[in-house]
C-alpha positions as a LaTeX table, in Angstrom:
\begin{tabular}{lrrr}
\hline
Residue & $x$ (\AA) & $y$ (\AA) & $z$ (\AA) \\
\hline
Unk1 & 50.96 & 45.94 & 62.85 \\
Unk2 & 52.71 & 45.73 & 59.57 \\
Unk3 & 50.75 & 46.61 & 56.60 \\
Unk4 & 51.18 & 43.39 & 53.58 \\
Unk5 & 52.02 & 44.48 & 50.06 \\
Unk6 & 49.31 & 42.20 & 48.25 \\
Unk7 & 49.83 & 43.82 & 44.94 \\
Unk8 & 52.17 & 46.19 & 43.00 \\
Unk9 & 49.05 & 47.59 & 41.55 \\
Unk10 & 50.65 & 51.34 & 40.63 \\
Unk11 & 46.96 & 52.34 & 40.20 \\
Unk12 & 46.81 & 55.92 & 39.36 \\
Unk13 & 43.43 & 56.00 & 42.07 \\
Unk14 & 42.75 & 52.92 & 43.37 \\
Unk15 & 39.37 & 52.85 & 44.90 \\
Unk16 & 36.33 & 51.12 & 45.74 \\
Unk17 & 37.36 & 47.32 & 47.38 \\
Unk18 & 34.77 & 44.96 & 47.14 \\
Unk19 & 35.45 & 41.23 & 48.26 \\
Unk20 & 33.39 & 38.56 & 46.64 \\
Unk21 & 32.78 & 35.59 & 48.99 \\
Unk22 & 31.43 & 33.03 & 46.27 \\
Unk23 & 34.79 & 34.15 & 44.60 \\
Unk24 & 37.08 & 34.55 & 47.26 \\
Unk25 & 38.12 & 37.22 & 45.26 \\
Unk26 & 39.02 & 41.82 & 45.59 \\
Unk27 & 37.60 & 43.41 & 42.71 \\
Unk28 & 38.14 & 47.37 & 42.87 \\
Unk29 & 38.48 & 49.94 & 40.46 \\
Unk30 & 41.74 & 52.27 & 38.96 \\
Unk31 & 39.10 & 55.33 & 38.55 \\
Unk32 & 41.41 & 57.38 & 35.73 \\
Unk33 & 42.23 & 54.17 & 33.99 \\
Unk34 & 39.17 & 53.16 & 33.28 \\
Unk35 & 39.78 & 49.57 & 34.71 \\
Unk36 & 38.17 & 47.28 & 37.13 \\
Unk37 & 40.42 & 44.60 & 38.76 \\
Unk38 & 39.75 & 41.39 & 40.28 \\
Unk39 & 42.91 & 39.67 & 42.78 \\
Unk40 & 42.07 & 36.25 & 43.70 \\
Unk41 & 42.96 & 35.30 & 46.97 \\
Unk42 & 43.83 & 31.25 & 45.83 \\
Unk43 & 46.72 & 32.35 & 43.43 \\
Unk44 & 47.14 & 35.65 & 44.26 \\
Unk45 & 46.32 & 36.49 & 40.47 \\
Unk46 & 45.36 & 40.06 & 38.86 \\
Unk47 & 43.27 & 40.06 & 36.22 \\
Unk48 & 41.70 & 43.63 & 34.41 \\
Unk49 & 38.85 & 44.53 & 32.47 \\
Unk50 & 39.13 & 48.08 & 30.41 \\
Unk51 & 35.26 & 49.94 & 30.85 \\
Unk52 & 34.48 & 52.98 & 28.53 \\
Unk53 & 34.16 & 55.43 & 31.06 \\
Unk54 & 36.17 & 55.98 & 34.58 \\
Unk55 & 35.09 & 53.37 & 36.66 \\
Unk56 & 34.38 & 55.11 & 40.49 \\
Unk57 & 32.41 & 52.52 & 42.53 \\
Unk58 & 31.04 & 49.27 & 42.21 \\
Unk59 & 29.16 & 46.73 & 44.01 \\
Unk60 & 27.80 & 43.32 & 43.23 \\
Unk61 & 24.61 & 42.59 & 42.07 \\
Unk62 & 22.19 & 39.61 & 43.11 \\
Unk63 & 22.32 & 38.30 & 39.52 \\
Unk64 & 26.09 & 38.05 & 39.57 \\
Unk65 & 26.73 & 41.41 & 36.99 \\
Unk66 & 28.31 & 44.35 & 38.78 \\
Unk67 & 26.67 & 48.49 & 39.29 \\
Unk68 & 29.30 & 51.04 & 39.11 \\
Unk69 & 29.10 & 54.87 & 39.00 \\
Unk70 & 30.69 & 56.01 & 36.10 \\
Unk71 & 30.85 & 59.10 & 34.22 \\
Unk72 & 27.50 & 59.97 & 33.15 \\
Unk73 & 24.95 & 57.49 & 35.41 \\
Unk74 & 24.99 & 54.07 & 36.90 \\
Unk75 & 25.75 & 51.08 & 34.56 \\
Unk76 & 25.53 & 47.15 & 34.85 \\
Unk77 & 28.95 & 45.46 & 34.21 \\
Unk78 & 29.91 & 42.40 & 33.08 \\
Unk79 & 33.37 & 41.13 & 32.95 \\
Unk80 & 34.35 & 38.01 & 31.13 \\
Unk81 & 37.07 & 35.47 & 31.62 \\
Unk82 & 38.37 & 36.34 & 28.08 \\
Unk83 & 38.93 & 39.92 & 29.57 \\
Unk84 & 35.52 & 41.38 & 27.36 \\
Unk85 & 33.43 & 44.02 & 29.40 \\
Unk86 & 29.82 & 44.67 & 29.30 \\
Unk87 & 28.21 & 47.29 & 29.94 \\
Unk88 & 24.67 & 48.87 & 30.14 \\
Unk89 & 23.19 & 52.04 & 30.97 \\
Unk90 & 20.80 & 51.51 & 34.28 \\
Unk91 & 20.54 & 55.27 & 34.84 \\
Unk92 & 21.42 & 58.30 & 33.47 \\
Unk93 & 22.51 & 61.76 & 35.19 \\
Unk94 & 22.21 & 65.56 & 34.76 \\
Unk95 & 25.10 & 66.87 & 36.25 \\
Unk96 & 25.26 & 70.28 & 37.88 \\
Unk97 & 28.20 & 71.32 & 35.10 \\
Unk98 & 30.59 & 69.77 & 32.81 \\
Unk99 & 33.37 & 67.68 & 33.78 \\
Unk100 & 31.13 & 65.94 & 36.83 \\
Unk101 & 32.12 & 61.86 & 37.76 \\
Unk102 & 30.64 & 59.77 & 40.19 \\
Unk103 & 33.15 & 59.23 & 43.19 \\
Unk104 & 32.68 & 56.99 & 46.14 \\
Unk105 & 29.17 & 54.47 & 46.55 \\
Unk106 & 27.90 & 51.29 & 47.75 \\
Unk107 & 24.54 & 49.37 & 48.53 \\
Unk108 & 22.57 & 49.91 & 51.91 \\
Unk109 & 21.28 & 47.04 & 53.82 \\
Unk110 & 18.52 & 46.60 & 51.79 \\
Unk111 & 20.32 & 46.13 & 48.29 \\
Unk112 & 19.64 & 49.63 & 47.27 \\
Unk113 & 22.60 & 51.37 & 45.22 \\
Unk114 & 23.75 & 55.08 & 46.58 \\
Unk115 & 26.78 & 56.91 & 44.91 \\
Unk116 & 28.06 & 60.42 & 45.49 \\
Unk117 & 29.30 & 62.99 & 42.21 \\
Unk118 & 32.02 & 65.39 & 42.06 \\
Unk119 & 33.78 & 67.56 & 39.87 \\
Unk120 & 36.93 & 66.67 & 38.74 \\
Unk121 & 38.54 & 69.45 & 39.33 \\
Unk122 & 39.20 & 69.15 & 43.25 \\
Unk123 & 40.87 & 72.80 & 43.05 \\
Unk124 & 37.76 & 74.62 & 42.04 \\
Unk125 & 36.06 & 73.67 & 45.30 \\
Unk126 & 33.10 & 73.45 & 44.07 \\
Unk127 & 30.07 & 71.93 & 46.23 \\
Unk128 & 27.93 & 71.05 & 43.42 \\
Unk129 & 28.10 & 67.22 & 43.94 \\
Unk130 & 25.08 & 65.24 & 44.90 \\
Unk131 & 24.25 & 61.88 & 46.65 \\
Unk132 & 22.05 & 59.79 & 44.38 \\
Unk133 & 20.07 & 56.72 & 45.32 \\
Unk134 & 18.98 & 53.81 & 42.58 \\
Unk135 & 16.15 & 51.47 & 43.51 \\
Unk136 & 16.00 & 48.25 & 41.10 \\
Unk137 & 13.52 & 48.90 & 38.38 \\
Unk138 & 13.53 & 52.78 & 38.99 \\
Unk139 & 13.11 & 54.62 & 35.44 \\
Unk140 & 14.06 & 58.32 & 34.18 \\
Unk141 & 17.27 & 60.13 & 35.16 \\
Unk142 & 18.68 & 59.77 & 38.63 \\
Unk143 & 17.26 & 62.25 & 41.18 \\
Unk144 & 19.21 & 63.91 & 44.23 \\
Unk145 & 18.96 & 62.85 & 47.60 \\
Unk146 & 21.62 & 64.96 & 49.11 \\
Unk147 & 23.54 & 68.15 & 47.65 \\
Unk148 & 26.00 & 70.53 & 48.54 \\
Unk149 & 28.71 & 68.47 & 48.77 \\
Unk150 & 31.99 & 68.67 & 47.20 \\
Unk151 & 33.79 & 65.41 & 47.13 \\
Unk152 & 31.44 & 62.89 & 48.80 \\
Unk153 & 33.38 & 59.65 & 50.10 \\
Unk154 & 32.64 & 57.56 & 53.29 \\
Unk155 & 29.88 & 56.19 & 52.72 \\
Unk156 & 28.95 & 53.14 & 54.97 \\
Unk157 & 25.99 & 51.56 & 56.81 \\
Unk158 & 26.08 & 50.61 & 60.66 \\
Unk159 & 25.16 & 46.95 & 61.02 \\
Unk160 & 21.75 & 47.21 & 61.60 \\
Unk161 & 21.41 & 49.58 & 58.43 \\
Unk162 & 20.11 & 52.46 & 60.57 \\
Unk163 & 22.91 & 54.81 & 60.33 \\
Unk164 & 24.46 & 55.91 & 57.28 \\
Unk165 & 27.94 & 57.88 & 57.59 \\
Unk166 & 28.98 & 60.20 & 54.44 \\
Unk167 & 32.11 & 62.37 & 54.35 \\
Unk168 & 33.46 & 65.44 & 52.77 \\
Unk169 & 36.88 & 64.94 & 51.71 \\
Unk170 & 37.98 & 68.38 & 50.31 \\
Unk171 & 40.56 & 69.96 & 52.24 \\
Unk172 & 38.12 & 72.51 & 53.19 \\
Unk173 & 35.63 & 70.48 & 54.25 \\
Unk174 & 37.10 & 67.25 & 55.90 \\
Unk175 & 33.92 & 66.21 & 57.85 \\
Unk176 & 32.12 & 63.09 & 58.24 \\
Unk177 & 28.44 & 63.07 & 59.08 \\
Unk178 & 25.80 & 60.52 & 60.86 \\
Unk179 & 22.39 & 60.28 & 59.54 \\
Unk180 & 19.45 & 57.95 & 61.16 \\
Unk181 & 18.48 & 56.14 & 57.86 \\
Unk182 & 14.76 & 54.59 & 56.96 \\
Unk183 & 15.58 & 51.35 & 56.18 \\
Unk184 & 11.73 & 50.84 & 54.36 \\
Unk185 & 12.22 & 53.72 & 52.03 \\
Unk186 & 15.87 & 54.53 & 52.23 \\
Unk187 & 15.87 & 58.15 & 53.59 \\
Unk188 & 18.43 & 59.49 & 55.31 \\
Unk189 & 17.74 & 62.28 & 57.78 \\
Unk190 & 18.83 & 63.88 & 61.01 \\
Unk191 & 22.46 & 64.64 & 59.88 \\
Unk192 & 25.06 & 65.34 & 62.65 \\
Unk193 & 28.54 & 65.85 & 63.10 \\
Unk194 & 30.14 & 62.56 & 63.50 \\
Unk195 & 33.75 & 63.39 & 63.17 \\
Unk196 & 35.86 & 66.57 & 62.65 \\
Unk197 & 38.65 & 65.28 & 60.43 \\
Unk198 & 40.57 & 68.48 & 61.00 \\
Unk199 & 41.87 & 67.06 & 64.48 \\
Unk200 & 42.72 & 64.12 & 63.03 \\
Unk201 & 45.57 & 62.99 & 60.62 \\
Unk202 & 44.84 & 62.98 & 56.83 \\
Unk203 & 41.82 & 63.91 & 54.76 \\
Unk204 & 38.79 & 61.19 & 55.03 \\
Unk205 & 38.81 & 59.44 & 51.92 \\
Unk206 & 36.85 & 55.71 & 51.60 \\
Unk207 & 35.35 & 53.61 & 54.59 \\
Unk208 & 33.98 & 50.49 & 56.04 \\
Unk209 & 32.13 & 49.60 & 58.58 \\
Unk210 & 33.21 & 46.46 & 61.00 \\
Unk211 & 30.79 & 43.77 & 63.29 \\
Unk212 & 30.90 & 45.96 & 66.12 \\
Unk213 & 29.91 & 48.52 & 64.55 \\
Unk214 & 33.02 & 50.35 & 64.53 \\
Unk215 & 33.44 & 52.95 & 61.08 \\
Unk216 & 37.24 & 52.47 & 59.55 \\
Unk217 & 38.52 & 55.87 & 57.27 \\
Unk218 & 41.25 & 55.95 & 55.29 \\
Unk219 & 43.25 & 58.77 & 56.45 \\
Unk220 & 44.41 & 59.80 & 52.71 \\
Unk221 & 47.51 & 61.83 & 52.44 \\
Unk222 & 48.73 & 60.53 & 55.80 \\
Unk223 & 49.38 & 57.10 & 55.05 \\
Unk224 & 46.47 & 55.74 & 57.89 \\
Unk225 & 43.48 & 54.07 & 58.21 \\
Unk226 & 41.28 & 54.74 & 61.61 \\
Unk227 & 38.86 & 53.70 & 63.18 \\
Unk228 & 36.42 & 55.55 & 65.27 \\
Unk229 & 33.89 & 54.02 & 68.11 \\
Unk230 & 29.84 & 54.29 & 67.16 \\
Unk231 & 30.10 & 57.60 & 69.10 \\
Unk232 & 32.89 & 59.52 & 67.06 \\
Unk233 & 35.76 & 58.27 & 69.40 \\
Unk234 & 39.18 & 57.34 & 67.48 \\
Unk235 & 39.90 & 54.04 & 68.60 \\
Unk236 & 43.01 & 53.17 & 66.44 \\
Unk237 & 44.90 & 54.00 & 63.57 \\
Unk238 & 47.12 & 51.68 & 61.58 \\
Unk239 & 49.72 & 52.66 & 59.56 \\
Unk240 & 49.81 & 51.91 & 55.29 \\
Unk241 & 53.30 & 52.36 & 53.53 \\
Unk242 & 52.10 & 55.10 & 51.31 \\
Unk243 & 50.77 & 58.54 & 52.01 \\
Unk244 & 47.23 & 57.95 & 50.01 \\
Unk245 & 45.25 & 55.02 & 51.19 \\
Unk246 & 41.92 & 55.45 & 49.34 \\
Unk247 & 39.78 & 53.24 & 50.22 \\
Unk248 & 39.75 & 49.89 & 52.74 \\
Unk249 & 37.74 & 46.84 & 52.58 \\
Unk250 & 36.72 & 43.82 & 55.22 \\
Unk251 & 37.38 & 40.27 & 53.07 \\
Unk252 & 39.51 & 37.21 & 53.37 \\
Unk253 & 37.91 & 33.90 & 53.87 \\
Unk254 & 37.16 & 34.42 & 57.62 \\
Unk255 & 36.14 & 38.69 & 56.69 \\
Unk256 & 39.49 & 39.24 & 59.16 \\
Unk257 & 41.31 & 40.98 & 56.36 \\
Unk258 & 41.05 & 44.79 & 55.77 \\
Unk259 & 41.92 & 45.79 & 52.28 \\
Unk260 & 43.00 & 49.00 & 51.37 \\
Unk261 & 43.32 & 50.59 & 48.23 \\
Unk262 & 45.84 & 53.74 & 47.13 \\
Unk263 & 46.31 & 56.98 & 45.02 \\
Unk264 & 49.95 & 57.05 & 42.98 \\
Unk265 & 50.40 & 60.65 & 42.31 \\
Unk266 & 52.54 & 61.82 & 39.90 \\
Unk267 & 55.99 & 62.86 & 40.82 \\
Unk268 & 59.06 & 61.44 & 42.74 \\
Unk269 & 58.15 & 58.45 & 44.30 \\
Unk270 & 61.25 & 57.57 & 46.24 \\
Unk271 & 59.90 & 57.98 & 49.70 \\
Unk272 & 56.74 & 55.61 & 48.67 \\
Unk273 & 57.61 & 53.56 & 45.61 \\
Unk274 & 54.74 & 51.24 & 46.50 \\
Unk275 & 51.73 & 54.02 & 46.36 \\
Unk276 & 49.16 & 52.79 & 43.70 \\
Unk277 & 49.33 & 49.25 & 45.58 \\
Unk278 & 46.81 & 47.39 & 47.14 \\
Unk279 & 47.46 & 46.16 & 51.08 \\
Unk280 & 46.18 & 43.62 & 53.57 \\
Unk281 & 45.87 & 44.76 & 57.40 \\
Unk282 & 45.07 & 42.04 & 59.82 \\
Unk283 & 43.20 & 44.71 & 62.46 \\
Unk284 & 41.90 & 41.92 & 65.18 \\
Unk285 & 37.98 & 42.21 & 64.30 \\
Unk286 & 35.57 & 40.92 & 61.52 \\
Unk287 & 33.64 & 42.78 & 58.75 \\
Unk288 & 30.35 & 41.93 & 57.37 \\
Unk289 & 29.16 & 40.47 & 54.19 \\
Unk290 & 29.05 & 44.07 & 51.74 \\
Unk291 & 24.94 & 43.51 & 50.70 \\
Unk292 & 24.30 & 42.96 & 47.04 \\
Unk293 & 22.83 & 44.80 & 44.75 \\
Unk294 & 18.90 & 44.01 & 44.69 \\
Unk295 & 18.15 & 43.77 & 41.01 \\
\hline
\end{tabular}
């Protein structure tokens, strides 16, 4: 299966895919640039929107704005056709020391908003990030759901919203975890090994969960995305043309598409000139509508 060049993006860390049905449209984010892009799937057309802080996840919201984890808490985004951005402050954070970002997040079935925070300096290997839930309405500064962490990514919700997967991309972590999730008040509990990443190729960056059920990982730093059965298995693994996929994405009009975002490092280039682009997999299954943010 050959891997489709939809865009030359050259973000520095593309991440965070999110397709818009009413739009027919990929919005993600470049997370160091500060920008969140929009590709529509009619003209093929990029357009960007510059935020204040690093943009690291986003998903839609009921009331057609946008929540995205950014530096210091969760904001509401607007972007405009003439290329203006609003944004507001929904919820602030105290981060465990300086230089903290969020990192990877998304809604659960129910519309509620959960991103993960890291520190930027992946060397230190610090686990002092945290997994944060917002409710709509919720007041005062964010609270911690989950800690310990040290780059939290893969987060996804099984179909019926009953199992929520999290992973640990820092080289010495590399695990991804099950948890049986309350859907009424939006607990996770019961974690469990899901998958050992370290017997597997690349480091387990951003995810998606398909119909069946199925949980898709981008393999970063090995140029795949796979995809394991409900039960841990590895059922597949397709191949990207660069080494850092970051994060992938079900969309397309019939939700047969799987986007995938990707990391241009610095440095020669020549054996991946396209890393930083954005790609379209045809992978023979469906994804499901990502929920909306219920504000």
């Amino acid at each position: 299966m050959t891997a489709e060049l939809i865009l030359d993006a050259r973000n520095a860390t593309g991440e965070s895919p999110v397709w818009s049905s009413a739009q027919q449209a990929l919005y993600w984010v470049d997370i160091p640039a500060k920008r969140l892009h929009r590709w529509s799937l009619a003209d093929g057309k990029n357009q960007s929107w510059q935020a204040s802080q690093m943009l690291a996840c986003i998903a839609q919201a009921e009331n057609g704005s946008w929540i995205a984890g950014m530096e210091n808490g969760l904001f509401a985004i607007t972007p405009h056709a003439d290329g203006s951005l609003d944004s507001r402050l929904l919820a602030s954070v105290t981060h465990a020391l300086p230089e903290m970002r969020f990192n990877d997040g998304r809604c659960d079935r129910q519309g509620r908003f959960w991103a993960g925070t890291m520190l930027m300096n992946m060397a230190a290997g610090a686990p002092v990030g945290a997994m944060y839930r917002y409710d709509a309405g919720q007041e005062g500064p964010l609270k911690a759901q989950l800690e310990g962490l040290t780059v939290p990514n893969g987060l996804a919700f099984s179909p019926d919203g009953k199992t929520m997967y999290l992973s640990d991309s820092h080289p010495d972590v590399q695990k991804i975890w099950a948890f049986d999730y309350d859907t009424d008040t939006g607990t996770p509990h019961g974690r469990r090994l899901f998958v050992d990443m370290t017997e597997h190729a690349g480091r387990p960056d951003g995810a998606a969960v398909d119909a069946d059920g199925c949980y898709w990982i981008c393999g970063n730093d090995a140029g795949l995305v796979h995809r394991f059965t409900p039960d841990g298995k590895l059922d597949r693994s397709l191949a990207v043309p660069v080494k850092k996929p970051a994060m992938c994405a079900f969309g397309g009009a019939d939700l047969d598409t799987l986007f995938v975002t990707s990391i241009r490092p610095a440095g020669n280039l020549s054996d991946q000139p396209l890393a930083g682009g954005v790609f379209a997999l045809r992978p023979g299954v469906k994804g499901l509508t990502e929920p909306a943010f219920n504000n």
